[in-house]
C-alpha positions, 0 to 999 in steps of 0.5 A, spaced: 251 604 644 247 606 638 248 608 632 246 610 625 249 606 620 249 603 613 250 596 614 247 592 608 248 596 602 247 604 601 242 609 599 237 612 605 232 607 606 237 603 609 239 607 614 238 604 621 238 603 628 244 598 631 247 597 636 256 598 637 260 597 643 262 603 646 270 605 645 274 606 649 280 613 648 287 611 648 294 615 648 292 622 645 285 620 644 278 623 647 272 620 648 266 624 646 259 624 648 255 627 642 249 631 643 248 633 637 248 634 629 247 637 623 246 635 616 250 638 609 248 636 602 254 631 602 252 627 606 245 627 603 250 625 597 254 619 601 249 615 604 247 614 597 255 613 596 256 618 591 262 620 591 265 612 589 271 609 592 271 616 596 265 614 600 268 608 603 266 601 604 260 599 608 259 599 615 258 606 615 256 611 620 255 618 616 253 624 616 259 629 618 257 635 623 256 634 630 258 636 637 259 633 644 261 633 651 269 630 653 267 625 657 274 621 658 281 623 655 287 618 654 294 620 657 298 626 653 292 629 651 291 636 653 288 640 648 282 639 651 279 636 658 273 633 660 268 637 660 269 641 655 264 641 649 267 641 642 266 640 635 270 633 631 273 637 625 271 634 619 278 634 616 281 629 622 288 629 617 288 636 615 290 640 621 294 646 617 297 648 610 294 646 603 290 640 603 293 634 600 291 627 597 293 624 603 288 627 607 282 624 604 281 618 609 280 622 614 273 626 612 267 624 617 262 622 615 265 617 610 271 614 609 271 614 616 265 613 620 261 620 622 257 623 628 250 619 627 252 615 634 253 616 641 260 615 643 266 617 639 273 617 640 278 621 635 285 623 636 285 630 640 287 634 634 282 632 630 277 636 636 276 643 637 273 647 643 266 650 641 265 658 642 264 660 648 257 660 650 254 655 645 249 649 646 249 642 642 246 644 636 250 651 635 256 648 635 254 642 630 253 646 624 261 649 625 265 644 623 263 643 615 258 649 612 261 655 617 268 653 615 266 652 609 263 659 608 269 662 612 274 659 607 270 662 602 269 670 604 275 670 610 281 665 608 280 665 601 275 672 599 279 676 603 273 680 604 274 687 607 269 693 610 266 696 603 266 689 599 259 687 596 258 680 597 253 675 594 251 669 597 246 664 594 239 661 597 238 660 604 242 653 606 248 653 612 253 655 607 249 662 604 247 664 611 254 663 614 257 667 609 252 673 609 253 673 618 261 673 616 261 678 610 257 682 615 262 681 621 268 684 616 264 690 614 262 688 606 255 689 604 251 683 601 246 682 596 242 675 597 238 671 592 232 665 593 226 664 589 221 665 595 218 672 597 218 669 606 225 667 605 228 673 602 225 677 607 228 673 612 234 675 609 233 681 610 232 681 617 238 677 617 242 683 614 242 683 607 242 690 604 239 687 598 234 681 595 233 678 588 228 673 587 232 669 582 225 665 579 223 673 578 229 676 575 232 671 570 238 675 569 240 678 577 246 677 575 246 684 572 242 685 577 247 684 582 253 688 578 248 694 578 247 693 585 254 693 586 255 701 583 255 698 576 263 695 576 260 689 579 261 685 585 267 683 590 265 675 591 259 671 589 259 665 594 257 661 589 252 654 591 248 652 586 252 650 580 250 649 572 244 654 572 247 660 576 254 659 574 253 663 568 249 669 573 255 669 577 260 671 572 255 677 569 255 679 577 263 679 579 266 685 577 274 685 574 279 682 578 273 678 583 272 671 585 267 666 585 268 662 590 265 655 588 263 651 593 256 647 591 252 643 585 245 644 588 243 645 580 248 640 577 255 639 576 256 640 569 256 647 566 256 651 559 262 657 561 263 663 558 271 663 558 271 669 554 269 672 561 273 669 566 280 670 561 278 678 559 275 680 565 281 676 570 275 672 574 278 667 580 274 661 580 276 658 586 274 651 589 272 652 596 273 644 599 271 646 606 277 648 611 283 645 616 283 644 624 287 651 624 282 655 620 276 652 624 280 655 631 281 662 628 273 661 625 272 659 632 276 665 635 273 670 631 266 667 632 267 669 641 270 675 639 265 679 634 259 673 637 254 670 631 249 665 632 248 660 626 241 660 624 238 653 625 231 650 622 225 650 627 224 642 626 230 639 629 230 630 629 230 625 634 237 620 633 232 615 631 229 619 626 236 621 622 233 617 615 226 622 616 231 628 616 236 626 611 230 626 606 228 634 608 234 636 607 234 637 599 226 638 599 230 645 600 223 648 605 229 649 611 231 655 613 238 654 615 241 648 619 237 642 620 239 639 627 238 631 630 239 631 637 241 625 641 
């Protein structure tokens, strides 16, 4: 079967086309065709082995979002059949409760080998049933932003009718956490730097758009948005430079859901604010297999359609379409089709 992989040493120009014999599932495992991925900003991080002894050791498969057909399962499983399409959770350890240490080896996409080939075989709790509906590619972008967005507004914002909710940017993440606060009855208020994107978002739902290169202070912006008391969550992307923003637009007993470091990972704080004014800054490290069940079963409840980019990449041109991502021209999810 053919893969991507880094065999010779990181970093993207060594991504290549090679050839793996194809597996076979055992005792409580499936065989997965893949059809379909999508790219976050990890993986764009790890295939230049960015996370240090966490990214694992070469030959490596990356990229950890995807989606395919059951084509084989090995005795006990009954999750899932053939026939089915699925998503391969991020997390294979993490199925419920806390994250733990121990849960580490099993993230795809590195330490342990991603979606970038034709055939997977993982253990059947490690998969979920795709939304009633969706194609390949759909179901691709779940695993890693979607979750990741839910974790922030659902599971951990608690965002309930009337919240206002600001999300950063136009990625995967941003999106999906404008589409589930919206699900859930908050107003949002959303930021980028370009006059298209911003009237895209409106399209998309946002009851208010801030150009942040035009508006260096839209933190206060935002909290006047708001009512003047502030916001309930920020969906916070960017990091060093939109931190202090962030702090300035959540109201008094708020969160930051902290989940990206678009623009850096080092950041000046003000801890005066997050003290005095009982701000929750809250780390946002995706989610487990039960969280992307119940993400999954609102999804065919309420229904929602994740916004993929109009360029979409053959299996063979993975390198091309790692490099577009953080080029940031996207709209939404960059997709490879098999």
């Amino acid at each position: 079967m053919r893969v991507m992989e880094l065999r010779d040493d990181w970093g993207l120009e060594h991504l290549r086309l090679a050839e793996r014999p194809q597996p076979e599932p055992g005792p409580g495992q499936v065989l997965i065709a893949m059809k379909a991925a999508s790219l976050n900003f990890r993986d764009t991080v790890m295939v230049q082995r960015g996370y240090g002894r966490r990214s694992g050791e070469l030959p490596l498969v990356p990229v950890s979002d995807g989606a395919g057909e059951v084509v084989a399962v090995g005795d006990g499983v009954t999750r899932v059949k053939a026939g089915d399409v699925v998503c391969p959770a991020f997390w294979q350890l993490w199925i419920t409760g806390p994250l733990k240490e121990d849960y580490w080896p099993g993230m795809l996409g590195g330490p342990h080998d991603g979606v970038l080939q034709e055939f997977m075989v993982l253990d059947a709790s490690g998969v979920v049933k795709a939304p009633k509906g969706y194609d390949f590619r759909q179901a691709a972008t779940l695993p890693c932003a979607a979750i990741t967005a839910w974790s922030a507004v659902v599971t951990q914002g608690q965002v309930k009718s009337g919240d206002v909710v600001v999300i950063q940017g136009t990625g995967g993440v941003s999106l999906f956490a404008l589409q589930f606060a919206k699900m859930h009855g908050a107003r949002v208020i959303a930021t980028s730097s370009s006059a298209a994107k911003l009237a895209r978002l409106e399209a998309l739902g946002a009851d208010h758009v801030i150009n942040y290169a035009e508006d260096e202070n839209w933190g206060r912006t935002a909290r006047a948005l708001a009512g003047g008391g502030g916001v309930d969550l920020v969906v916070e992307v960017g990091g060093a430079r939109s931190l202090e923003q962030s702090l300035r637009a959540v109201r008094v007993d708020g969160m930051i859901g902290m989940i990206g470091v678009l623009s850096g990972g080092l950041a000046e704080l003000n801890l005066g604010l997050v003290v005095t004014r009982n701000i929750r800054l809250q780390g946002i490290t995706i989610g487990n297999r039960d969280m992307l069940e119940e993400m999954i079963r609102a999804i065919n409840q309420n229904g929602l359609d994740p916004v993929i980019d109009e360029r979409v990449y053959a299996f063979d041109a993975a390198a091309e379409a790692l490099g577009a991502l953080p080029e940031g021209r996207h709209f939404g999810k960059i997709c490879i089709e098999y």
